[in-house]
N, C-alpha and C positions, 0 to 999 in steps of 0.2 A: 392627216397624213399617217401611215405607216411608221412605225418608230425607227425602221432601220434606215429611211428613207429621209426621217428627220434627224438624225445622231447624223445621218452622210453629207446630208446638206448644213446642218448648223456647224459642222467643221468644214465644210467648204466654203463656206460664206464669211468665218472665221480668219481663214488665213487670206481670202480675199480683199476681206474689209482693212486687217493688217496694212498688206501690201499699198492699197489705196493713203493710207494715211500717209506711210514712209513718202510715196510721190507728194502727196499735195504739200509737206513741209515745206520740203525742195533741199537746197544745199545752204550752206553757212557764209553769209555774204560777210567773210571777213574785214573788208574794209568799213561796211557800214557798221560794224560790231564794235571795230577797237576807235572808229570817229565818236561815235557814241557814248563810250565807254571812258570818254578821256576824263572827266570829271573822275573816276574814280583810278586816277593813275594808270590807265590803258588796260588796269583789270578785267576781263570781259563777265560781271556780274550780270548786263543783259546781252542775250545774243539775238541777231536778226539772223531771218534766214528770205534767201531768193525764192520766191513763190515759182512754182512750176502750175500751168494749168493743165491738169490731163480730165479731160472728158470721157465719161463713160459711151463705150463702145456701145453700138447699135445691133438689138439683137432680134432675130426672124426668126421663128420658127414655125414649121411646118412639117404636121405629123401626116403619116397615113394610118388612118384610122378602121382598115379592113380587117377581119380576124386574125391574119395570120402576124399581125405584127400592131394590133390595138392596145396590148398589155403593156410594151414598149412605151407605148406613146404615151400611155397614162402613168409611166412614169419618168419620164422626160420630163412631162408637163408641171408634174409633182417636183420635180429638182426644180425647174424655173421658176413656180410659184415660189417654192422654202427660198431663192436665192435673191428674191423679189428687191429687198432693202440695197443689194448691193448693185441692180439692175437698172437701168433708165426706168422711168414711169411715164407719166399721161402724158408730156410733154408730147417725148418724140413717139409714140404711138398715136396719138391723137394727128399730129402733122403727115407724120406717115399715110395714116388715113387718107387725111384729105390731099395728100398729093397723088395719091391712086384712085379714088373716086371724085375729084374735080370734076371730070367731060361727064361724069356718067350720072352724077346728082341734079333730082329735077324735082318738081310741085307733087310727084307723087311717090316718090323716094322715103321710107321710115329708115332713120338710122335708132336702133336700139343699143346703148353701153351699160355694162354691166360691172361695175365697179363703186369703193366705196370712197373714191375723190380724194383719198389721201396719198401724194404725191412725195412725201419724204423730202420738202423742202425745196425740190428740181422744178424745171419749167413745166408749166400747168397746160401749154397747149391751148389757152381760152380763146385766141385769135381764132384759130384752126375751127376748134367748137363754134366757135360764131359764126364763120363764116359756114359753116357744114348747115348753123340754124337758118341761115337768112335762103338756103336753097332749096333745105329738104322741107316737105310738106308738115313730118314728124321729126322730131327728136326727142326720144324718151331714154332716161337714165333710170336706172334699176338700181337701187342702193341695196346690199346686205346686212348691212348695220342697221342696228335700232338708232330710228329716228333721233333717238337724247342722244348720241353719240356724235350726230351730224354738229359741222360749226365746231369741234374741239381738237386738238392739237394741231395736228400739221392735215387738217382735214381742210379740202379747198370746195365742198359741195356747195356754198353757197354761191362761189363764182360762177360754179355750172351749172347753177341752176339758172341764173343770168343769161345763160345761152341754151336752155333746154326747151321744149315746150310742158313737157311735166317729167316731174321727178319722182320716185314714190321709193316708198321700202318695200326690201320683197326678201324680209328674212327666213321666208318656211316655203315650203313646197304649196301648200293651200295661197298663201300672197303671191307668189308668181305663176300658179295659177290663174288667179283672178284679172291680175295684171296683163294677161295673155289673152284671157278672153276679152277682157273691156277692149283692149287693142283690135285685136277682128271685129269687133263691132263695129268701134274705128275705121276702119280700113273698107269695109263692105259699100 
């Protein structure tokens, strides 16, 4: 990324992330506070708080990508990737998916995703992947990560691979090349 593009989004994602935390606390459930709290003279040494659920909004986007307005887009696209952690992940783009191409997936349908399955703990979406496997002919995921990386933290790639037909790493320009050609092979 661009540094001025990354100073603009790590302080927008900043006071994003903030915000998000203040809701998810919620407000100070008084009463469970000082019932709780009666052991210590009504002191309120622990405090409970009302849980609020607020769910991450659902977000679309769509560039045009002609010259007079492709600079834009690339960097639009650039703030959405840097805001990424504060954003929905595979979940609801995987569903999204599959609730747009439902009628239209059949036995000779390739669905290609390109992503490295780390979800930041959100819904994974594996329903949706399965179901997308059991129709399309192909399913192939494209990981960017080095393979040793797959399987560790909050990385959900072995779930998807459960519903892929292959999965492979494609960290350099030469491996997703190859990945491309073996695929038309595929396909032919």
């Amino acid at each position: 990324l661009p540094p001025l593009i990354r100073k603009l989004a790590k302080k927008m994602a900043s006071r994003h992330r903030q915000r998000h935390k203040r809701a998810r606390r919620g407000k100070l459930d008084l009463g469970k506070t000082l019932r709780r709290n009666m052991a210590y003279g009504g002191i309120p040494f622990h405090r409970f708080w009302k849980t609020t659920r607020k769910d991450k909004s659902e977000i679309f986007v769509l560039c045009d990508i002609s010259g007079s307005v492709s600079a834009w887009s690339r960097v639009l696209l650039l703030f959405v990737e840097a805001l990424s952690d504060v954003l929905p992940n595979y979940g609801l783009a995987l569903n999204s998916f599959w609730n747009q191409i439902e009628d239209k997936l059949n036995r000779r349908s390739c669905v290609i995703i390109l992503g490295d399955g780390r979800g930041n703990g959100g819904d994974t979406g594996i329903e949706a992947l399965r179901s997308i496997y059991h129709r399309a002919k192909l399913v192939l995921w494209f990981n960017p990560e080095s393979h040793y990386s797959w399987n560790t933290g909050d990385s959900e790639i072995r779930r998807y691979q459960s519903a892929s037909h292959y999965v492979a790493e494609c960290g350099s320009l030469r491996k997703l090349e190859r990945l491309l050609d073996q695929l038309l092979s595929l396909l032919r």
